[in-house]
C-alpha positions in Angstrom: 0.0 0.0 0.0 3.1 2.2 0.5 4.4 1.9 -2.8 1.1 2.6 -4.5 0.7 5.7 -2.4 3.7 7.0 -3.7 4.0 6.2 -7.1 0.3 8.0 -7.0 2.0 11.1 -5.4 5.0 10.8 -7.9 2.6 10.9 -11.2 0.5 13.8 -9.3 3.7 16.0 -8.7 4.7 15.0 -12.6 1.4 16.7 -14.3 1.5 19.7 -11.7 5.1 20.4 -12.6 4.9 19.8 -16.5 1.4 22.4 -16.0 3.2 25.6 -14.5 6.0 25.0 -17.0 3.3 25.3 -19.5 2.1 28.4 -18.2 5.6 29.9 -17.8 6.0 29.4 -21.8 2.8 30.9 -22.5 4.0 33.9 -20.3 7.2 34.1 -21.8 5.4 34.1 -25.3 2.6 37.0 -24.4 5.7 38.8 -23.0 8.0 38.3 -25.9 5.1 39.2 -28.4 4.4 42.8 -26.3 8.1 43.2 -26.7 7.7 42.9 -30.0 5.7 46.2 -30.0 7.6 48.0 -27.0 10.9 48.6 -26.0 11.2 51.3 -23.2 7.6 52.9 -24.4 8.6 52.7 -28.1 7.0 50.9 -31.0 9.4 47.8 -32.3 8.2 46.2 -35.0 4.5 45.4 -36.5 2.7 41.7 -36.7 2.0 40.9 -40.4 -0.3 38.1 -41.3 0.4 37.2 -44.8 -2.2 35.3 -47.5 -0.6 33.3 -50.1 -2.3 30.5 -51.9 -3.9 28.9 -49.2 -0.3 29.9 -47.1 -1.0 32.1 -43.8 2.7 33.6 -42.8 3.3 35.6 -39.8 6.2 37.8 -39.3 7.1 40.5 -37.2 8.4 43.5 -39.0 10.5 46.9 -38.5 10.0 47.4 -42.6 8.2 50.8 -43.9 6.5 49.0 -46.1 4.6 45.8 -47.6 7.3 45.3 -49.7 9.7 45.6 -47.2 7.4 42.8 -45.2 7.5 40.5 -48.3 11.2 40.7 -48.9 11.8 39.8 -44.9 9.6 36.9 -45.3 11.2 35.7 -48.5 7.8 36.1 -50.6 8.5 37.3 -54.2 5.9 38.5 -56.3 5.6 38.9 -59.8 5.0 42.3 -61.9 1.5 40.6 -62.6 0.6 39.9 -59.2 -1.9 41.3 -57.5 -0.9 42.6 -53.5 -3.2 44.1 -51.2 -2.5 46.7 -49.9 0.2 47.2 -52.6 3.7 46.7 -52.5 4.2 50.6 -51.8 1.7 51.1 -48.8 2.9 52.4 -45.9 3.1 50.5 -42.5 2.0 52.4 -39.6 -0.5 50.6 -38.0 0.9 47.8 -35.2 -0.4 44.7 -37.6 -1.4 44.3 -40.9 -3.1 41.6 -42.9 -1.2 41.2 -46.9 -3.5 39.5 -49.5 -1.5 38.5 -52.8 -3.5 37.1 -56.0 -1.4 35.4 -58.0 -1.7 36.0 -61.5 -2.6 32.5 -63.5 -3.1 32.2 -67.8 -6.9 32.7 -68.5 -8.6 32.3 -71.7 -11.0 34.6 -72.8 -13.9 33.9 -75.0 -15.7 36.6 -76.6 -17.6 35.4 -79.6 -14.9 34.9 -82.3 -12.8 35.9 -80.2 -10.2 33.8 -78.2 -7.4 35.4 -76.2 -5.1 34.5 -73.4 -3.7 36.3 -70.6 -2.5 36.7 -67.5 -4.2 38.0 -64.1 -4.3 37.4 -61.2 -8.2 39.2 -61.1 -10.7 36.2 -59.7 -14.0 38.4 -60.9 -14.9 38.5 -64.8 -15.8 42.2 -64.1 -12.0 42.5 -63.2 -10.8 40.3 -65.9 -12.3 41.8 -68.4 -11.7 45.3 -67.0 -8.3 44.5 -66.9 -7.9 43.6 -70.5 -10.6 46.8 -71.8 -13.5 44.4 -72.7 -16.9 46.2 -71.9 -19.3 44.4 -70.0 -23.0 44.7 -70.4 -25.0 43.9 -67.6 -27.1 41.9 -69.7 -24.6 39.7 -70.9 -23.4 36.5 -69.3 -20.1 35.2 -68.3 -18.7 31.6 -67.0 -15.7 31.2 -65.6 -14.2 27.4 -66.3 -11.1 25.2 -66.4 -9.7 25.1 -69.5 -10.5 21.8 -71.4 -6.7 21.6 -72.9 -4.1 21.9 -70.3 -1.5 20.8 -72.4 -1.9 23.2 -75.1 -3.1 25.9 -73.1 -1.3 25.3 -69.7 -3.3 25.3 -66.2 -5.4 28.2 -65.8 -9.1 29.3 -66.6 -11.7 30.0 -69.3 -13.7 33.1 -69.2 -16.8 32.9 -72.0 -18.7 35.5 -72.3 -22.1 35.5 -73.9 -23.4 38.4 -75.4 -26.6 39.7 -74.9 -28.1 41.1 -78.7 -28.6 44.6 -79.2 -31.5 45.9 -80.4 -33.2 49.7 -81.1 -36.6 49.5 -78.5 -38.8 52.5 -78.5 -41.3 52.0 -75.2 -44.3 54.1 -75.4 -42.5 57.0 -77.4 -39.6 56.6 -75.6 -36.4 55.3 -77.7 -33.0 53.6 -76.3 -30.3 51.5 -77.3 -31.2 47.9 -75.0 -30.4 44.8 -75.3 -31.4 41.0 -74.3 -30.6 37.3 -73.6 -34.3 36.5 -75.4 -34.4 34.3 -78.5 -37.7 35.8 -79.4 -39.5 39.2 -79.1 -42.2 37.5 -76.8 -39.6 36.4 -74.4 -37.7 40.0 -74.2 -41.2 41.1 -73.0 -41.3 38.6 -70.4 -37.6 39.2 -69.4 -38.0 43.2 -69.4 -41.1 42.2 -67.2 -43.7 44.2 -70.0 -47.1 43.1 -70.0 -49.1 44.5 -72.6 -52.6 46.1 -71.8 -55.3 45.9 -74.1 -55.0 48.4 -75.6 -51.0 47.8 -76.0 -49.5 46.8 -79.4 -46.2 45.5 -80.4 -44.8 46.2 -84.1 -43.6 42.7 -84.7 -45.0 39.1 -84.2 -43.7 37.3 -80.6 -42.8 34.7 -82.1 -40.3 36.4 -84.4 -36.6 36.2 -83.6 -34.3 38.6 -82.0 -31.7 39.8 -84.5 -28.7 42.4 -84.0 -29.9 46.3 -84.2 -33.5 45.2 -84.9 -36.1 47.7 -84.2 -39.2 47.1 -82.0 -41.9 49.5 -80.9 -44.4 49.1 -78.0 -47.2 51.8 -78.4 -51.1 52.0 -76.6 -53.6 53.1 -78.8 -56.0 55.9 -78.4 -55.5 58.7 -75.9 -52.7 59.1 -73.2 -50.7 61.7 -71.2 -47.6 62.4 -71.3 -45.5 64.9 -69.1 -42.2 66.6 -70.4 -39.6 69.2 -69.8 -39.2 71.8 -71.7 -36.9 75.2 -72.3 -38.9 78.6 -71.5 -37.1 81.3 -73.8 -36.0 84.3 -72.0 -36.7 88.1 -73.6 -35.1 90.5 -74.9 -35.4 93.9 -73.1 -33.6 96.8 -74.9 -32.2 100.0 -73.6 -31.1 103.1 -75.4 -28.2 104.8 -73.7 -27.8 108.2 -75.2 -24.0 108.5 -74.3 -22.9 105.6 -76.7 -23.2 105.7 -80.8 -26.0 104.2 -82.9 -23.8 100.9 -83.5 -22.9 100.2 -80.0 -24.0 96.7 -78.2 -23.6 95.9 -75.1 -25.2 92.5 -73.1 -26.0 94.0 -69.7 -27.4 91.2 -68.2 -27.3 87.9 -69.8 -30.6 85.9 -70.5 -30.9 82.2 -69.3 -34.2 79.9 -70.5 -36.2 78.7 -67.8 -38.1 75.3 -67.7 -41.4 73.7 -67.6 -42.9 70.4 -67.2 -45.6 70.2 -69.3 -48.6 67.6 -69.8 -49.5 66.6 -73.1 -53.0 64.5 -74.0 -51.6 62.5 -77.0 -53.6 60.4 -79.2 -52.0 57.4 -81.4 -53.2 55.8 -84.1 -51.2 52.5 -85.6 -48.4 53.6 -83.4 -47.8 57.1 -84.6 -49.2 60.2 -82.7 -51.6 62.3 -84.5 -52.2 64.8 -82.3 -50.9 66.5 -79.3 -52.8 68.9 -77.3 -51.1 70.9 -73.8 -53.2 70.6 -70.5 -51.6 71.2 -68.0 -48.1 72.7 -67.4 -45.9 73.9 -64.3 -42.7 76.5 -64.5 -39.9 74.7 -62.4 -37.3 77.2 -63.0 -38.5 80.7 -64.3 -36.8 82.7 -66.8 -34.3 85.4 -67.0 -34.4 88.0 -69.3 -31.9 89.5 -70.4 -31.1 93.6 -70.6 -29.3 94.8 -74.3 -27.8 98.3 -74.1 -27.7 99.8 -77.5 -26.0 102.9 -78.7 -28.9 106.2 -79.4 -26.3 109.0 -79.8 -26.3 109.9 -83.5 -23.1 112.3 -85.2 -24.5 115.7 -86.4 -23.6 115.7 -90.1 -22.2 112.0 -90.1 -24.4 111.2 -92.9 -23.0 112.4 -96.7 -25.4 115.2 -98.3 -27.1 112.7 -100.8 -28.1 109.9 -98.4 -29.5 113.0 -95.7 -31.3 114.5 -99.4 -32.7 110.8 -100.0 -34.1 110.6 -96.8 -35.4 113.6 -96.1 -37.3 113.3 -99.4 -38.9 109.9 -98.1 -40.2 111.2 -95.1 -37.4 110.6 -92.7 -36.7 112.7 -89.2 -33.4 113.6 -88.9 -33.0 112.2 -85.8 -33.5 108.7 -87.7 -30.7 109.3 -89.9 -28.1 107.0 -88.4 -30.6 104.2 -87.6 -31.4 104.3 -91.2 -28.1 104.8 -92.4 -27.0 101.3 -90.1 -29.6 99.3 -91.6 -29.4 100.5 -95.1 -25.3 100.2 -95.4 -25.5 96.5 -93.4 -28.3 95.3 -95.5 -27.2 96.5 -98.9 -24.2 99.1 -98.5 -26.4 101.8 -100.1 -26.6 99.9 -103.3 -30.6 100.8 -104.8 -30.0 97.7 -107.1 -28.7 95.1 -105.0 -30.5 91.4 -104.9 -30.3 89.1 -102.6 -26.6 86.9 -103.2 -25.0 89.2 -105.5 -21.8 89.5 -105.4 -19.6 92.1 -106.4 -20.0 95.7 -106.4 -23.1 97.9 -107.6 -24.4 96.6 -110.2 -25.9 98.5 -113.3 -30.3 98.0 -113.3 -31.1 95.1 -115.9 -34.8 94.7 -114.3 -35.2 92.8 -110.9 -36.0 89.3 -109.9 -39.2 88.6 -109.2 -38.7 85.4 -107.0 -41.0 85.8 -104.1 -37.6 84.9 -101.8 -35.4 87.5 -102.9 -34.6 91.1 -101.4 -34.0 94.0 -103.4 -32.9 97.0 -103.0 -31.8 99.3 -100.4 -33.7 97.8 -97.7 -33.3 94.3 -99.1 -37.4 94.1 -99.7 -38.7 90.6 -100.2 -40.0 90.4 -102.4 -38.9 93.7 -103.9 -41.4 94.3 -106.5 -43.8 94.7 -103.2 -42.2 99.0 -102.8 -44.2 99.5 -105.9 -46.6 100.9 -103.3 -44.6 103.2 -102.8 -44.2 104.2 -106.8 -44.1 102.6 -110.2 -40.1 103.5 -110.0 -39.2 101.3 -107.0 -36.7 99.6 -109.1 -34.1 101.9 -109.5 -35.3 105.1 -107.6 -33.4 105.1 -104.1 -36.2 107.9 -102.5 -39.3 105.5 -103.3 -37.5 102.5 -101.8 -36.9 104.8 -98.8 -40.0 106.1 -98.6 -41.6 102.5 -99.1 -38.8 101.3 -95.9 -39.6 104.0 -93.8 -43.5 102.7 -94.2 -42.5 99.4 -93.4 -40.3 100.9 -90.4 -43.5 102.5 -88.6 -45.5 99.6 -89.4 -44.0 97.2 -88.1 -41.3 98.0 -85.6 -43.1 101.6 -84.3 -40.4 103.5 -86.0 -36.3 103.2 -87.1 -35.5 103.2 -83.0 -37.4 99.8 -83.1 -36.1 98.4 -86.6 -33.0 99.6 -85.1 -33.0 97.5 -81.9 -34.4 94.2 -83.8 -31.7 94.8 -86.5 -28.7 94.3 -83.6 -30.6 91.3 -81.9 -31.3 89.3 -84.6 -29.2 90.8 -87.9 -31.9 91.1 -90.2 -35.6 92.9 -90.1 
């Protein structure tokens, strides 16, 4: 009974000893891992956690960098490789955690197309990014093994399969779309259209979907529709009497406003017939915009004739240098002119009598219209003037007016 006692005892005082030197390596571990990190107060080096194919490393580091963390744990990577963070990141944290993709041959099928690269991208958004293949969301893509190891080496096979492109106009509404659909009946289904009865399509479900094909959904009869449009801004002129007739100035520049606008359309066999307004609300109001023109005429700027011309058509002096801006910009004071010649003056051979072409001083259209103003309009500079002047206070309330519409939009 002795014996057993102590051979009991032994074992006992065995498993407590081999237990506190257990605990005195794990203390000796937690201590020599703070040391890692502190010397005297002061940071020592950075834990660094290391992903590679499946491989965790850990390593404690004094490096600036990743790459300085690679090189101490004898990790190379290749130029194609992808590391996260990259190679030039910074380490100022007190642990990091380095994932490296490593790039691997991949075939990519697009089509007729077949081309093989290297990546190490797992995604076939970031394959195909990688290589500048555009992506449509509706196309598909499958990522493989290759089938031919020899020939091709180990590696993968992207296939994409495009979606077909097609021009689809949606109640009015056209855009570029595209689908995975063999048939025109299943791109309704898998846009997730369902036609009303009153809905029509312009081709047959059953017919096929082909390349840059155009469809058209329409509703017969009659439907709103709201749009934006441009408000134009106004014109106001000023006359400033301190600047000469010629002067222009834009005070304040005019910016359209906008509208949303509701339209009661009516369609017949898919084409709108008419289109009548019902409602419509400004969302951004215009601003008009303020022209400065020049009013300040030049006592005796005007030669002798052209004052004698006008003053025998009825003309105030104080019109002469809106006249005399018109009359030299539309026709340089030339009572025979028409509408495209070129060259100088030309001598009177009788006038063209196209309904579309100006003539004479004033550049009347048609000109054989100032006969109203006397059987010589032709060639007689007064009647044309006193026919323009007419047509000044008729239209524009006098040569001020013609004046102002002249410099806005270069014609009157």
């Amino acid at each position: 009974m002795k014996s057993l006692k102590h051979g009991h005892s032994a074992r006992l005082g065995a498993f407590i000893s081999a237990f506190i030197a257990l605990i005195a390596l794990a203390v000796f571990l937690v201590i020599g891992h703070a040391s890692a990190f502190a010397v005297d107060g002061q940071q020592a080096g950075r834990l660094v956690t290391i992903h590679d194919r499946g491989v965790d490393t850990v390593i404690v580091t004094k490096g600036d960098t990743v790459g300085d963390a690679l090189k101490q744990a004898n990790i190379a990577v290749d130029s194609n490789d992808a590391v996260e963070p990259a190679v030039t990141e910074k380490l100022i944290g007190k642990d990091y955690s380095i994932n490296i993709y490593r790039a691997r041959p991949v075939i990519v099928v697009d089509g007729e197309t077949r081309q093989k690269i290297i990546t190490p991208y797992q995604t076939a958004e970031q394959i195909t990014k990688s290589v500048g293949i555009t992506l449509y969301p509706e196309d598909k893509t499958t990522l493989t093994r290759t089938d031919d190891i020899v020939a091709e080496g180990a590696g993968l096979q992207l296939t994409i399969t495009r979606a077909t492109p097609f021009n689809f106009t949606l109640y009015g509404a056209t855009t570029l779309a595209r689908t995975q659909a063999k048939t025109v009946g299943d791109m309704l289904k898998e846009k997730g259209i369902t036609l009303g009865r009153d809905d029509r399509v312009s081709l047959d479900p059953s017919t096929p979907m082909t390349a840059n094909m155009a469809i058209r959904v329409w509703r017969e009869g009659k439907q709103t529709i709201t749009v934006s449009e441009d408000i134009n801004f106004d014109v106001q002129t000023i006359q400033d009497g301190d600047q000469y007739v010629g002067y222009h100035a834009i005070q304040t520049p005019g910016v359209n406003g906008s509208r949303n606008v509701t339209y009661e359309v009516t369609i017949e066999d898919g084409k709108e017939v008419s289109r009548t307004e019902i409602a419509s609300i400004t969302t951004k109001a215009p601003q008009q915009q303020i022209d400065v023109i020049g009013a300040k005429y030049i006592s005796g700027d005007i030669s002798g004739e052209k004052q004698q011309y006008m003053s025998e058509a009825g003309i105030a002096a104080s019109d002469y240098n809106y006249v005399d801006y018109i009359v030299s910009h539309e026709s340089g004071w030339c009572a025979t002119k028409w509408q495209g010649q070129i060259g100088g003056c030309p001598s009177y051979h009788g006038t063209p009598d196209s309904a579309y072409v100006g003539y004479g001083l004033c550049q009347a259209t048609p000109g054989y219209k100032m006969v109203s103003a006397g059987g010589d309009w032709g060639t007689n500079p007064i009647t044309q003037l006193t026919w323009c002047n007419n047509y000044a206070q008729r239209t524009y309330g006098g040569w001020s007016g013609a004046y102002s519409h002249w410099l806005a939009s270069h014609n009157w």
